[in-house]
RODO-2510 file (C-alpha; in nm, 4 decimals, decimal comma):
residues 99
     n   res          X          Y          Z
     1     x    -3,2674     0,0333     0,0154
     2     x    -3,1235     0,3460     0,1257
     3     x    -3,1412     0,2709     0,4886
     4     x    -2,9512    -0,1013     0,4238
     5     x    -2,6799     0,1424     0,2234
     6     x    -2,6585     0,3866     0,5088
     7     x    -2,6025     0,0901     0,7700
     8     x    -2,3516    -0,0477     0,5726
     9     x    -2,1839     0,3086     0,5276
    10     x    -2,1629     0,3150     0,8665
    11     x    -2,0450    -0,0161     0,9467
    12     x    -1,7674     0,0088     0,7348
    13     x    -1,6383     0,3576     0,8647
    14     x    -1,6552     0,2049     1,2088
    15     x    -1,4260    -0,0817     1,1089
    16     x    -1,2034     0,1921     0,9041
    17     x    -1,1509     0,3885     1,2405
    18     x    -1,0634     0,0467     1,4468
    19     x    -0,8673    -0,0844     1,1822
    20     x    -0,6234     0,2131     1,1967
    21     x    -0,3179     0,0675     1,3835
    22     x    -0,1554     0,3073     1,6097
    23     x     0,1717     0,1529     1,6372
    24     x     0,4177     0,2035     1,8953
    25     x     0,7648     0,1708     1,7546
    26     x     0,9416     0,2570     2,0764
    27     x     1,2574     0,0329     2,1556
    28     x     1,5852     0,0002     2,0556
    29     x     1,7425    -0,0504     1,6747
    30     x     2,0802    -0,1615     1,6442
    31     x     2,2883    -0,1694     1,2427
    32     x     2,5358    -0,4313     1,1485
    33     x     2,8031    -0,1277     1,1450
    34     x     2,7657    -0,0484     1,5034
    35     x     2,5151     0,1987     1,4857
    36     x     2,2473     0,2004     1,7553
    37     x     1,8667     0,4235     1,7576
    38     x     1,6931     0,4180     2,0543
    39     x     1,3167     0,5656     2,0094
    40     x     1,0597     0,6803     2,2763
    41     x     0,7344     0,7656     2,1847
    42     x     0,5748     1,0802     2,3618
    43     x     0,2142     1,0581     2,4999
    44     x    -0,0520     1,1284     2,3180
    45     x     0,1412     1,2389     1,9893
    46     x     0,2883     1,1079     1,6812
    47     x     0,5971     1,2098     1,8288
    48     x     0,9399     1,0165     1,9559
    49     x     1,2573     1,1166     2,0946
    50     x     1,4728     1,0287     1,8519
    51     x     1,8628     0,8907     1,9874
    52     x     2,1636     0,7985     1,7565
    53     x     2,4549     0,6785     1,8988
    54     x     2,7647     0,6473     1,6921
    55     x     3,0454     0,5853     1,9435
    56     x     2,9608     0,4641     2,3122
    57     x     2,9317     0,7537     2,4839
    58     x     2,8945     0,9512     2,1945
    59     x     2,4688     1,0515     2,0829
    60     x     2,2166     1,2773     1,9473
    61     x     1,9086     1,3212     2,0275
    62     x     1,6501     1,5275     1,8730
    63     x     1,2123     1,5476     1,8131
    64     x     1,0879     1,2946     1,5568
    65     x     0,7213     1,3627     1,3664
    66     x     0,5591     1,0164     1,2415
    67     x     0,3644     1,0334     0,9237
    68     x     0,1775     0,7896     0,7384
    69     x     0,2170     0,5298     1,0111
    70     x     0,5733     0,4703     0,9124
    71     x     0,7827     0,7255     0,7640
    72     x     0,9812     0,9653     1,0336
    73     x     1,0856     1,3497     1,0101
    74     x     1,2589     1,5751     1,2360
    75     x     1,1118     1,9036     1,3413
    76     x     1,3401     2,0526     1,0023
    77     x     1,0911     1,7951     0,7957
    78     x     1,3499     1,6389     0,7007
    79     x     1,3183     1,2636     0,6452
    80     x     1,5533     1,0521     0,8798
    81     x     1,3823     0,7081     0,7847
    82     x     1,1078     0,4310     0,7392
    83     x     0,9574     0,1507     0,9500
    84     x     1,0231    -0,1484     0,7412
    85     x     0,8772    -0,4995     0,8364
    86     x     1,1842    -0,6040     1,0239
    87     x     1,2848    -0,2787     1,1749
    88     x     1,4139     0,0674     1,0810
    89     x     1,5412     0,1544     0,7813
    90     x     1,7301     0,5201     0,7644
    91     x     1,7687     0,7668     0,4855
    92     x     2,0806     0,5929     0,3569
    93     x     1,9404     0,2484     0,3149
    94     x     2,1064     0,1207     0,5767
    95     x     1,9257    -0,1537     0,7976
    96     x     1,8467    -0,1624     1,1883
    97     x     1,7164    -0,4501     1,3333
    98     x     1,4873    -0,4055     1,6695
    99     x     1,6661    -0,5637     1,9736
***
């Protein structure tokens, strides 16, 4: 009995560990304003550089921390945004859409 429990302990931490989804949100996120985020995720971290440009020409660019798969901080901890199902959505509800 305890050996069957232990197995099945076992198998289901294994699954647990696989079933974690290390997503790669990398790409480019554009607003219906104008707005455009481009996002490039540093190897072997939960980290992305983090670009917003406002006016062509015209960016920022700064370290971004991912936590809890889907919510993203800058290196102040302050939150900049979430990963929604369609895209990016930023600290002021508004909407980007992945290109």
């Amino acid at each position: 009995m305890f050996r069957k429990l232990l197995i099945g302990l076992f198998l289901l931490t294994s699954i647990n560990a696989f079933a974690e989804d290390k997503q790669n949100y990398s790409g480019t996120y554009e607003s219906k304003s104008g707005l455009i985020i481009h996002l490039e995720k540093l190897e072997n971290t939960d980290e992305y550089k983090y670009t917003l440009e406002f006016l062509p020409g015209k960016k920022t660019v700064s370290i971004a921390h991912l936590e809890e798969q889907k919510y993203l901080y800058d290196s102040k901890k302050n939150f900049i945004g979430e990963f929604v199902e369609n895209g990016f959505k930023n600290s002021r509800d508004a909407i980007f859409i992945k290109k």
